[in-house]
PDB file of N, CA, C, O and CB in Angstrom:
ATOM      1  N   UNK A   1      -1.218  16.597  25.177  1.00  0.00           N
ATOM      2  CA  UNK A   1      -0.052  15.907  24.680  1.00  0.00           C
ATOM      3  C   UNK A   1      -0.339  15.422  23.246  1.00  0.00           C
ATOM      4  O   UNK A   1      -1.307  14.729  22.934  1.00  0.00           O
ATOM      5  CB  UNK A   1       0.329  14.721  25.617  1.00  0.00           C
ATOM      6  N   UNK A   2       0.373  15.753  22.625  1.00  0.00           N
ATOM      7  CA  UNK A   2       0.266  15.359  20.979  1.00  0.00           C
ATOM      8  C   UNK A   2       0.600  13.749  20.661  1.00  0.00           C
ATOM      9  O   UNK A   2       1.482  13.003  21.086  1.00  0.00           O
ATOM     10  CB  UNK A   2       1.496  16.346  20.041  1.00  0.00           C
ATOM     11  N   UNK A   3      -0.569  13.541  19.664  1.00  0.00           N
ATOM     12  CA  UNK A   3      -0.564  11.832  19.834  1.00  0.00           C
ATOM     13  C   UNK A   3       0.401  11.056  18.315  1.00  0.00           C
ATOM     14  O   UNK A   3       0.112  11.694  17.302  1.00  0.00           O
ATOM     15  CB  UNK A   3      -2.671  11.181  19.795  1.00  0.00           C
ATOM     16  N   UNK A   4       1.242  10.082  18.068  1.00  0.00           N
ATOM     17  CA  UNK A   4       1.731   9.569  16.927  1.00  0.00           C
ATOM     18  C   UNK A   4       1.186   8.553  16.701  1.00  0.00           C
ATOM     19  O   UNK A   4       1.173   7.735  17.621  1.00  0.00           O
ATOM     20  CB  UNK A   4       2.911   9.400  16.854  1.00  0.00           C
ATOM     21  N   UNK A   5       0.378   8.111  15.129  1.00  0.00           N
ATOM     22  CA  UNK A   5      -0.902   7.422  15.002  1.00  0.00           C
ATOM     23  C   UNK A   5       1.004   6.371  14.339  1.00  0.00           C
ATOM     24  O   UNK A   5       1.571   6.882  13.374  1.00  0.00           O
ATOM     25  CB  UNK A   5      -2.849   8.233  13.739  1.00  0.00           C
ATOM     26  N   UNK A   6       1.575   5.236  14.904  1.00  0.00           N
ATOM     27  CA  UNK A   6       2.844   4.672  14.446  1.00  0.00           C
ATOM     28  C   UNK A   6       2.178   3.609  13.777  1.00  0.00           C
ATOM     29  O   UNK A   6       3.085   2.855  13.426  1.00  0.00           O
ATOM     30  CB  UNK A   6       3.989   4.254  15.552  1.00  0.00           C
ATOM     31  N   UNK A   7       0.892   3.049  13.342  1.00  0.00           N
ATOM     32  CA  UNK A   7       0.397   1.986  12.510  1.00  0.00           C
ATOM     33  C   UNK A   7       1.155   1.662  11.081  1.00  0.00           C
ATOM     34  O   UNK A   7       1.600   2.569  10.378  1.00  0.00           O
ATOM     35  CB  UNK A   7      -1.022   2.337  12.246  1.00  0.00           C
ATOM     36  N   UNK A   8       1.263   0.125  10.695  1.00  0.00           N
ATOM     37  CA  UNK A   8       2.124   0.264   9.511  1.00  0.00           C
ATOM     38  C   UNK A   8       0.864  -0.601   9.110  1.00  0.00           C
ATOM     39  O   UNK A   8      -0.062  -0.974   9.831  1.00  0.00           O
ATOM     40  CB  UNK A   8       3.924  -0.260   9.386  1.00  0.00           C
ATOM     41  N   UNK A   9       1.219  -0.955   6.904  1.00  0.00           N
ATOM     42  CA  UNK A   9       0.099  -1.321   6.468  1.00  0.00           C
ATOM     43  C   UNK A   9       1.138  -2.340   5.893  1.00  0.00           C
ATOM     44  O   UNK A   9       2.240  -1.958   5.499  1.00  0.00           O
ATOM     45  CB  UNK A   9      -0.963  -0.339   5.645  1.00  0.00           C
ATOM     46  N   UNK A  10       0.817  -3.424   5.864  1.00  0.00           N
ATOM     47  CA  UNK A  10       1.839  -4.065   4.679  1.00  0.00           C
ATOM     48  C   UNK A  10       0.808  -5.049   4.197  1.00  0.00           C
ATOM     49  O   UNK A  10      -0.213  -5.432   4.768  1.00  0.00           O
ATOM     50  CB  UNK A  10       3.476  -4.897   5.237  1.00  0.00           C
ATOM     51  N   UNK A  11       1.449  -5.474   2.656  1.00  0.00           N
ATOM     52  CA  UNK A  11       0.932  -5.788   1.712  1.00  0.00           C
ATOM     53  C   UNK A  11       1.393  -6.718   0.358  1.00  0.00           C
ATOM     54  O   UNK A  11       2.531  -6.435  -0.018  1.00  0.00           O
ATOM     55  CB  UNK A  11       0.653  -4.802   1.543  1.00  0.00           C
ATOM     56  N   UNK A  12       1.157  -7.088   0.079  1.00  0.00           N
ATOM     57  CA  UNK A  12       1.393  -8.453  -1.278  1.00  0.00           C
ATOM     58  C   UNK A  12       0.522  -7.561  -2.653  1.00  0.00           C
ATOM     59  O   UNK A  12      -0.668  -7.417  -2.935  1.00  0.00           O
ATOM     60  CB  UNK A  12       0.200 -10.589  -0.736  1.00  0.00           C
ATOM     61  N   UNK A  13       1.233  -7.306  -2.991  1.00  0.00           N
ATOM     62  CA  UNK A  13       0.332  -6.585  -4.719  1.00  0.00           C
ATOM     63  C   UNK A  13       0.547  -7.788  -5.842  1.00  0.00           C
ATOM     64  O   UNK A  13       1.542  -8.401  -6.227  1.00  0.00           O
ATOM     65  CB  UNK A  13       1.386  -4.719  -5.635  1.00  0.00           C
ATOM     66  N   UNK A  14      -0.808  -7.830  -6.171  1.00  0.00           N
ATOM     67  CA  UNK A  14      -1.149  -8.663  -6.770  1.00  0.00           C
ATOM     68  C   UNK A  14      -1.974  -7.812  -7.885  1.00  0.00           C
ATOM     69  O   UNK A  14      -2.977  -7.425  -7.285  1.00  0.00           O
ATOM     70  CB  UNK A  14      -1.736  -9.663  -5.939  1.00  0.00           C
ATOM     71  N   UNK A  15      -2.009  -7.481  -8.821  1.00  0.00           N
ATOM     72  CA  UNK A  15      -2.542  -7.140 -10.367  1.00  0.00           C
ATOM     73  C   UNK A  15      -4.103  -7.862  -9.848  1.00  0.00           C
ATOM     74  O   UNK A  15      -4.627  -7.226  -8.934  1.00  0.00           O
ATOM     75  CB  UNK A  15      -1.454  -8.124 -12.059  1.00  0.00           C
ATOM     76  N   UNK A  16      -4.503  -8.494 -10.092  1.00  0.00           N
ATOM     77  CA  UNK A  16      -5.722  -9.261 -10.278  1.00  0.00           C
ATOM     78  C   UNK A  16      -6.141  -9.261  -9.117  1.00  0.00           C
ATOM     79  O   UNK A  16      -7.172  -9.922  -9.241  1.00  0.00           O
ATOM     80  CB  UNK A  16      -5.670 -10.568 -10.823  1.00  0.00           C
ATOM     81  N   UNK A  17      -6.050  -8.905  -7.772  1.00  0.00           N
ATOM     82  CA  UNK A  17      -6.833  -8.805  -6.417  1.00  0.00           C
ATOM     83  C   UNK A  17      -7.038  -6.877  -6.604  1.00  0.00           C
ATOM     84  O   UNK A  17      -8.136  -6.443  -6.256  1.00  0.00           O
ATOM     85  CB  UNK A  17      -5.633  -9.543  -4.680  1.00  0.00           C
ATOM     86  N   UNK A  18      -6.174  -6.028  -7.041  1.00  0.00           N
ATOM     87  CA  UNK A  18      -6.362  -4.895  -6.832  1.00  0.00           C
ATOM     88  C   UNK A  18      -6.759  -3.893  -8.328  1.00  0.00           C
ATOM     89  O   UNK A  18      -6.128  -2.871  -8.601  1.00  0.00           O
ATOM     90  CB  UNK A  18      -5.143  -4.581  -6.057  1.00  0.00           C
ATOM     91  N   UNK A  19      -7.618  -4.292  -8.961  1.00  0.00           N
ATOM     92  CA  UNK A  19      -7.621  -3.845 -10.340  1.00  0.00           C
ATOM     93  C   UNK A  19      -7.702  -2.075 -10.246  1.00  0.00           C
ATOM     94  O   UNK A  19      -7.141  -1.532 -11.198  1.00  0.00           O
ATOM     95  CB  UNK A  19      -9.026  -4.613 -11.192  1.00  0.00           C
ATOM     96  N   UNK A  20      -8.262  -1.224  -9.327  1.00  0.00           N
ATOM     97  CA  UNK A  20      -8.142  -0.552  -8.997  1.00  0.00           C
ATOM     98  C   UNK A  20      -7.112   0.533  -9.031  1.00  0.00           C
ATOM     99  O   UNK A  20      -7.178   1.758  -9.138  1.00  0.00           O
ATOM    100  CB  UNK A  20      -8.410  -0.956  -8.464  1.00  0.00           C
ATOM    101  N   UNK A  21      -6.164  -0.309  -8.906  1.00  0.00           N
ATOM    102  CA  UNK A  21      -4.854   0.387  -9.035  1.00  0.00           C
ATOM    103  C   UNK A  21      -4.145   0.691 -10.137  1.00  0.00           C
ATOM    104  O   UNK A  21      -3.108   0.093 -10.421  1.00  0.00           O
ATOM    105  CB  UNK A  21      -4.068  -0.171  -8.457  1.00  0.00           C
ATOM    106  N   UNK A  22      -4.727   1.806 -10.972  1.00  0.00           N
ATOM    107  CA  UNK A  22      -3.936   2.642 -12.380  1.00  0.00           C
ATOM    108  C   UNK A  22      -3.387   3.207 -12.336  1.00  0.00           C
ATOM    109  O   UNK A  22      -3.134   3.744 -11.258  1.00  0.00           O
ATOM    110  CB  UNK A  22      -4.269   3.283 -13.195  1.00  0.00           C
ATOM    111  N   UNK A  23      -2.734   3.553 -13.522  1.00  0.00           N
ATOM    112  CA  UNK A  23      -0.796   3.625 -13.791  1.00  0.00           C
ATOM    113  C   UNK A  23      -1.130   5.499 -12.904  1.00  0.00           C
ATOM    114  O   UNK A  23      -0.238   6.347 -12.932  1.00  0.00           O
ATOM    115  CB  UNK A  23       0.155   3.602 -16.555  1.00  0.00           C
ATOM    116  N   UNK A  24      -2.276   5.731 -12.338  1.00  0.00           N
ATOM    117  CA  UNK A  24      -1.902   7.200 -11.896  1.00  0.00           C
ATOM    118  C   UNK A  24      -1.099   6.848 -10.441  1.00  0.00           C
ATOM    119  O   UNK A  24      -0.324   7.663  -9.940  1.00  0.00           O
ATOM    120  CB  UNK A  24      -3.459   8.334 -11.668  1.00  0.00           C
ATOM    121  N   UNK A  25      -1.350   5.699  -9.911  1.00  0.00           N
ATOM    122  CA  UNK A  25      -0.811   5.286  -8.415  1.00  0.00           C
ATOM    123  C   UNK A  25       0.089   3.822  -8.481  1.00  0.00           C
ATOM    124  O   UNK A  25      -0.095   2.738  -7.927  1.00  0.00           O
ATOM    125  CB  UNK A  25      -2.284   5.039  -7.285  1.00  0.00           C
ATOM    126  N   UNK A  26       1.005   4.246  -9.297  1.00  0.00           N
ATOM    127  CA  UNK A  26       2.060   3.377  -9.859  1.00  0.00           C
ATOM    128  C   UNK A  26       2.939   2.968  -8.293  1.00  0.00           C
ATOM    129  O   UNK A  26       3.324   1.850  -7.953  1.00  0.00           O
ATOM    130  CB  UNK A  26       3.111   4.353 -11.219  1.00  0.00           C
ATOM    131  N   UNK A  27       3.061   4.073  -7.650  1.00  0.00           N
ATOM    132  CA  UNK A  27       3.763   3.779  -7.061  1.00  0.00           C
ATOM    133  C   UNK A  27       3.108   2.882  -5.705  1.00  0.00           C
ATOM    134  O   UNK A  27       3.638   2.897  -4.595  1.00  0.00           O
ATOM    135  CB  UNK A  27       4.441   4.878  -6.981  1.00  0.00           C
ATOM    136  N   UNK A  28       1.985   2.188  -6.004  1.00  0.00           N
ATOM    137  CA  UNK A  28       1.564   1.147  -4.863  1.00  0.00           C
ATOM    138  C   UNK A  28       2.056  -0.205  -5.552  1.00  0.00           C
ATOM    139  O   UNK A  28       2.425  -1.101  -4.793  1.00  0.00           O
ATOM    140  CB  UNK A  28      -0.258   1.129  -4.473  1.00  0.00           C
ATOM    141  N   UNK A  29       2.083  -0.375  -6.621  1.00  0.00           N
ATOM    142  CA  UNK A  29       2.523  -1.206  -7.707  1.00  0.00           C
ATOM    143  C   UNK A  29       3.689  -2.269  -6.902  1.00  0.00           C
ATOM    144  O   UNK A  29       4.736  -2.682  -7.400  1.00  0.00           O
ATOM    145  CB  UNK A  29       3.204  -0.160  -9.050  1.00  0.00           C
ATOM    146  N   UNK A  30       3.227  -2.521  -5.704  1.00  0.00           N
ATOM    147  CA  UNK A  30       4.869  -3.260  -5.492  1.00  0.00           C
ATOM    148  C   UNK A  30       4.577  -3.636  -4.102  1.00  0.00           C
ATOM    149  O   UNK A  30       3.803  -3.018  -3.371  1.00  0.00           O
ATOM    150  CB  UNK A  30       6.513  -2.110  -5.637  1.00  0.00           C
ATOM    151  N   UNK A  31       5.281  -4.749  -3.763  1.00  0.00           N
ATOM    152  CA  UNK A  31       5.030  -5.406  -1.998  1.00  0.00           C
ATOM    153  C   UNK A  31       5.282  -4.156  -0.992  1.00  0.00           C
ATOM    154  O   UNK A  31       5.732  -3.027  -1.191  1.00  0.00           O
ATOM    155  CB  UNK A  31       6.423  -6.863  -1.452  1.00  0.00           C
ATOM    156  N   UNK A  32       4.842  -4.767   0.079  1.00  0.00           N
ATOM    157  CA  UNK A  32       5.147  -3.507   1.109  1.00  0.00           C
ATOM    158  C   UNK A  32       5.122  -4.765   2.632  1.00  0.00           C
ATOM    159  O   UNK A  32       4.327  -5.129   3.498  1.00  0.00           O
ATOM    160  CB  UNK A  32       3.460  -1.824   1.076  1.00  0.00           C
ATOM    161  N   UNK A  33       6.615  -5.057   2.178  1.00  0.00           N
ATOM    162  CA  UNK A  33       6.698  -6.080   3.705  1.00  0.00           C
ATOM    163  C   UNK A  33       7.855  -5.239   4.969  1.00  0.00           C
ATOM    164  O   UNK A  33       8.675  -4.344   4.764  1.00  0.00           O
ATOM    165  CB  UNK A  33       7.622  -8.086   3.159  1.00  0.00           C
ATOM    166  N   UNK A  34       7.567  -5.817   6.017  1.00  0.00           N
ATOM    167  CA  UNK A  34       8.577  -5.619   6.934  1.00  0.00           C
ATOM    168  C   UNK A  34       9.986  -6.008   6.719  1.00  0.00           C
ATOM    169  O   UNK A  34      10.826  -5.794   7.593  1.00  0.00           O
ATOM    170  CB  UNK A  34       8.206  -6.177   7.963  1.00  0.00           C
TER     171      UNK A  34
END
């Protein structure tokens, strides 16, 4: 039987906790709430 992994990630973007994040992955650039 084929399995659906349904996990969600949510998130607060904050510049200064995620420096990591350059303009190539712009599009994490932004909250991710329910």
């Amino acid at each position: 039987m084929p399995r659906i992994d349904a996990h969600q990630h949510y998130w607060r973007y904050h510049p200064q906790h995620y420096p990591w994040i350059d303009e190539r992955m712009r599009v994490l650039r932004q909250d991710f709430d329910p």
